[in-house]
C-alpha positions, 0 to 999 in steps of 0.5 A: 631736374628729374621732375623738370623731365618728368614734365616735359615729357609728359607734355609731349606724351599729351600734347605732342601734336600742338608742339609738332604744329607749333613747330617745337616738338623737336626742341623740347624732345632736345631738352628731354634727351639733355636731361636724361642723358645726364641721369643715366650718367647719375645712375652707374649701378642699379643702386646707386644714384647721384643726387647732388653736386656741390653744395647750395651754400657755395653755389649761391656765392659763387658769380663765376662762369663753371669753369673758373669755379674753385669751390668744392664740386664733391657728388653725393649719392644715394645708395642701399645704405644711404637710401633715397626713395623720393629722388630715386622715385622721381627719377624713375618717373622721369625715365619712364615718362621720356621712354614714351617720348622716345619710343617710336623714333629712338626705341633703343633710347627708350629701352634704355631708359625703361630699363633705369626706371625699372632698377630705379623703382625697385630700389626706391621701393627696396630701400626707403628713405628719405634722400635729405637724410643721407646727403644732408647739404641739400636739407637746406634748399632742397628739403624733402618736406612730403617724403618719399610716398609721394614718389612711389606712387608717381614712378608706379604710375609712369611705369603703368603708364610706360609699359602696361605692366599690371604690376605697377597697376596693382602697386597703384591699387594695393598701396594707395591706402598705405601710401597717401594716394587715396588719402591726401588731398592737396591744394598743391603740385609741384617738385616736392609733392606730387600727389595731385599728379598722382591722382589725376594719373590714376583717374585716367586709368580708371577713365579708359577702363583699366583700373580692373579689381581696383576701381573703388581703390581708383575711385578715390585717387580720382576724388582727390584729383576732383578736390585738386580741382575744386581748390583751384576753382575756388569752389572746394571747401579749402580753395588756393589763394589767388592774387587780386589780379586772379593768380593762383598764389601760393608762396612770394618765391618762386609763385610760378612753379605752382601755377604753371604745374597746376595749370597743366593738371588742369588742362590734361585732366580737362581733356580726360574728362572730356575723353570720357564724357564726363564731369569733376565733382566739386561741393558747388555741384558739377563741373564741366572739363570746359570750365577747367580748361578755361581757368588753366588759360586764364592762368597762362594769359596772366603769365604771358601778360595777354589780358587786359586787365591791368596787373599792377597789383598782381 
């Protein structure tokens, strides 16, 4: 949920215009207070965290409507005993991020959830751990395969980006190294691993000239968000599989959540760049922001099933 919120918010923060014309901004600002308004239920006490009802196993079997349901509804929480760094990382990201979204028409909504994304990062980062590892009953549907790295980085660049706090400016360039920022580069964003959606972050900092002491730290977060791109592209020197058809594939279940993720890194990344004046750098030679905003259409067309061509074979 917290990285479902995370987002949506962010689409509104971008494309908050386009979903005002479309008539839809007030549906998706709707969703993102649903969403928040149950983590802030979730988190009672600076540290302290609830991550999970019940459990997958009798979830998966039980066809009943939540009120006639009898199964266990047990809460499982993270604390300073039991931590859980990436759920509370991600969690602070998506407070700080619906902040934004909140700010001008809300402001004591959005100082309120500032306020939870601050406690939350500080005791992600404080106490780290894995979270699977102290509510064990999600190991075996939602296992925290990338770990927690991931998630410092991204609730450090939410927060940067929230409350132009050069603390969290400074995490970004004095950590990256440490924690995987600088140093991964990944073919995939998505709920687990969010180091793509760090690096194009951060590559946005370093675009409108706010890295200060920390660009060459920058530099290479945004060589990472390039080898993002390039792999999408099918011009980097290890690409994502796509399906006859042209869809990014990255596993037979639920493929969607990856394309539709990697779709929108290429579309804001796109308008950066553009922003900037700037090209990506794949090993094939320079690309245009157009090319990246033309391929991420392309993605969403086969979503939506507007090409022509035929899909019977993905």
């Amino acid at each position: 949920m917290a990285f479902t919120v995370t987002m949506m918010s962010w689409s509104i923060v971008e494309y908050g215009k386009q979903l005002a014309a479309s008539g839809e901004l007030g549906h998706a600002i709707k969703a993102v207070k649903w969403g928040t308004d149950y983590l802030i239920k979730a988190h009672p006490e600076p540290n302290v965290l609830y991550g999970e009802v019940g459990d997958g196993d009798t979830d998966h079997h039980c066809w009943q409507r939540p009120e006639d349901m009898t199964t266990s509804r047990r809460a499982y929480r993270i604390d300073t005993s039991h931590p859980g760094s990436d759920l509370a990382g991600e969690t602070a990201a998506a407070m700080a991020s619906a902040s934004m979204v909140f700010r001008h028409h809300n402001p004591a909504y959005s100082n309120e959830l500032l306020n939870h994304a601050k406690q939350l990062f500080k005791f992600a980062d404080k106490y780290r751990g894995k979270y699977d590892s102290s509510i064990t009953v999600a190991q075996k549907y939602y296992r925290s395969v990338s770990g927690y790295a991931d998630e410092l980085l991204w609730a450090a660049a939410w927060l940067y980006q929230a409350t132009n706090d050069h603390y969290y400016l400074d995490y970004l360039g004095n950590n990256g190294d440490a924690l995987g920022g600088t140093g991964w580069a990944m073919t995939e964003f998505g709920w687990d691993v969010k180091y793509a959606g760090v690096q194009v972050l951060v590559s946005k900092f370093l675009l409108q000239g706010k890295a200060g002491p920390h660009s060459a730290a920058f530099a290479k977060y945004q060589q990472k968000a390039d080898y993002f791109m390039c792999s999408c592209l099918g011009k980097g020197s290890r690409n994502v599989q796509r399906t006859p058809g042209g869809l990014i594939y990255r596993q037979r279940w639920n493929n969607l959540q990856f394309v539709t993720s990697a779709s929108f890194l290429l579309s804001v990344y796109s308008d950066y760049l553009q922003s900037a004046g700037m090209h990506s750098h794949c090993s094939s030679g320079p690309v245009a922001p157009s090319e990246l905003l033309t391929f991420a259409k392309s993605q969403v067309d086969y979503i939506l099933v507007t090409t022509q061509e035929p899909l019977a074979t993905w």
